[in-house]
N, C-alpha and C positions, 0 to 999 in steps of 0.2 A: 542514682548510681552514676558517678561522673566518672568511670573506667568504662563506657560501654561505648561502643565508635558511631558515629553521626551516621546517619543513611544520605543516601545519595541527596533526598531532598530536602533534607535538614544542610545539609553542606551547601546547597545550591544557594537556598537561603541563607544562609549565612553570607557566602561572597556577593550576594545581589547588595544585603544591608550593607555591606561596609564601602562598595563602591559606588553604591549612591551618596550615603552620605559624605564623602570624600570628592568626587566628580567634582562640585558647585566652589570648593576650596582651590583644586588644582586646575581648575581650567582656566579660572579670570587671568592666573598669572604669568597662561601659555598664551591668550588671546593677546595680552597687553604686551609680550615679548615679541609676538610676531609680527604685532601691528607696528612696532618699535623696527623689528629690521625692513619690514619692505618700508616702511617710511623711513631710515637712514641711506637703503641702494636706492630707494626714488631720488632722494636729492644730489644724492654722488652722479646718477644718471645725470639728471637734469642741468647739474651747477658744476660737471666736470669742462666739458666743452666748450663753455664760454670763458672758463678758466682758463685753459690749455691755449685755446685762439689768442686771449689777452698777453698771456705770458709770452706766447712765441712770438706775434706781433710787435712786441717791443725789445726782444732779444735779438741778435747777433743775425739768428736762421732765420730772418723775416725775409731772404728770398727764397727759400724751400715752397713751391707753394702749398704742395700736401699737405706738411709740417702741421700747415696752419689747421686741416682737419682731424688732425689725430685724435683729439677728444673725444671727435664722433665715433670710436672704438666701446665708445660705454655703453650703444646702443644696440648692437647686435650681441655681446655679452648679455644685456639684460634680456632681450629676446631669448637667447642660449637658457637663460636661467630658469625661465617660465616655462619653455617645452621641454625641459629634461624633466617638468614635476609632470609630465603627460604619461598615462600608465598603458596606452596602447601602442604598443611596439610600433607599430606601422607609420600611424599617424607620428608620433614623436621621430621616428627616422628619415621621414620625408620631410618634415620640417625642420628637423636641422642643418640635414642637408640641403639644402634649399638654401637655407639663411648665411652656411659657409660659403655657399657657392656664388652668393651676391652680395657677401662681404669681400670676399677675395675677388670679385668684377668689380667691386666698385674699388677698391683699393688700391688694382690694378688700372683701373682709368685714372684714378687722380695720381697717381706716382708716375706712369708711363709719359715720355717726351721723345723727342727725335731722336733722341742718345739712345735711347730703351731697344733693348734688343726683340727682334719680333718672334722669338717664341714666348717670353713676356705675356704677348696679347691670349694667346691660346690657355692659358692656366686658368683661366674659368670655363674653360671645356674638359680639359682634362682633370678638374676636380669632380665634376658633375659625372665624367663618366669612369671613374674610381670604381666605384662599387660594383660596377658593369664584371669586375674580376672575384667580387666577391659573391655576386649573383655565380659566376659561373661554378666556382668554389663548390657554394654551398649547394647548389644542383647538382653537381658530381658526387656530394655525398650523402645524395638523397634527401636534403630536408629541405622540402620545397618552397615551404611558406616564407624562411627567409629568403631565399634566390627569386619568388615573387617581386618580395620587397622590396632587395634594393635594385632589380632590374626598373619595377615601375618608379621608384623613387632620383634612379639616375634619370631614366627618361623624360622627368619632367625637369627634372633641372636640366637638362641640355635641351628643352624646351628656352629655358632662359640665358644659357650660357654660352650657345652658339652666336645669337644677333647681339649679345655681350660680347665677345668676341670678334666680331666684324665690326663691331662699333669703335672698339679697341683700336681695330688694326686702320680704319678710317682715318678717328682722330688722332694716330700717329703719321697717319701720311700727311696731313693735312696740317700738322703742326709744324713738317720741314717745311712747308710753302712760306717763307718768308716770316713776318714778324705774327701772326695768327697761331692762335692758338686754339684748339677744340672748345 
């Protein structure tokens, strides 16, 4: 009688057969598409920066001297890329933040000179302790496990982003001393 409705385990069975037999067809060509993209952002990482250095180096800006690192932009991006696929809140939060906060120290060291105004130096403190207001936030409105986080998560980047920041304001004193540079 084919008017009479499947039971639960006849249905079950049914979707296990069809997605087994299917599974071995559709994944070779999800395997081979992903191993295609991180091996195309691998080489953009890789063969951007030497690129960018070459091009500026023979251009107009080859006295910028930052300029000449700007390539090296592809490598905190690719870092960015990898912990955002992280599925534990905490850990993915502390790491990124982390990774903002000594990309913007170090991009704040190689752009700053004796021209560079000195609250310049401070912006990797004050990234790092950002969240400090969003800890509070979320503590006022009772949900503690985020105000946990990003209080521990600031704290440890101004673990890194304060003797960034004195380092900063060092190698701009140090760079008005005559022809020296940090």
């Amino acid at each position: 009688m084919p008017d009479e409705p499947l039971t639960p385990i006849e249905l079950s069975d049914a979707a296990r057969a069809d997605t087994r037999s299917e599974t071995p067809n559709r994944r070779w060509p999800s395997v081979v598409a992903a191993f295609m993209l991180h091996a195309c952002i691998l080489l953009c990482v890789l063969l951007l920066p030497p690129i960018v250095y070459d091009a500026v180096r023979t251009s107009n800006y080859q006295g910028i001297e930052w300029l000449h690192f700007s390539g090296g932009a592809t490598y905190p991006l690719y870092a960015i890329y990898w912990l955002s696929k992280l599925k534990n809140f905490r850990a993915k939060f502390m790491l990124l933040h982390l990774t903002v906060v000594l990309t913007i120290a170090v991009a704040t060291a190689f752009a700053s000179n004796r021209h560079t105004p000195m609250f310049v130096a401070f912006l990797p403190t004050a990234a790092a302790a950002l969240p400090l207001l969003a800890a509070l936030v979320s503590w006022l409105h009772d949900r503690r496990k985020p105000a946990v986080t990003y209080m521990v998560g600031s704290l440890l980047a101004l673990l890194i982003a304060v003797p960034s920041s004195l380092l900063i304001i060092y190698g701009m004193a140090m760079s008005s001393i005559g022809p020296m540079r940090y």
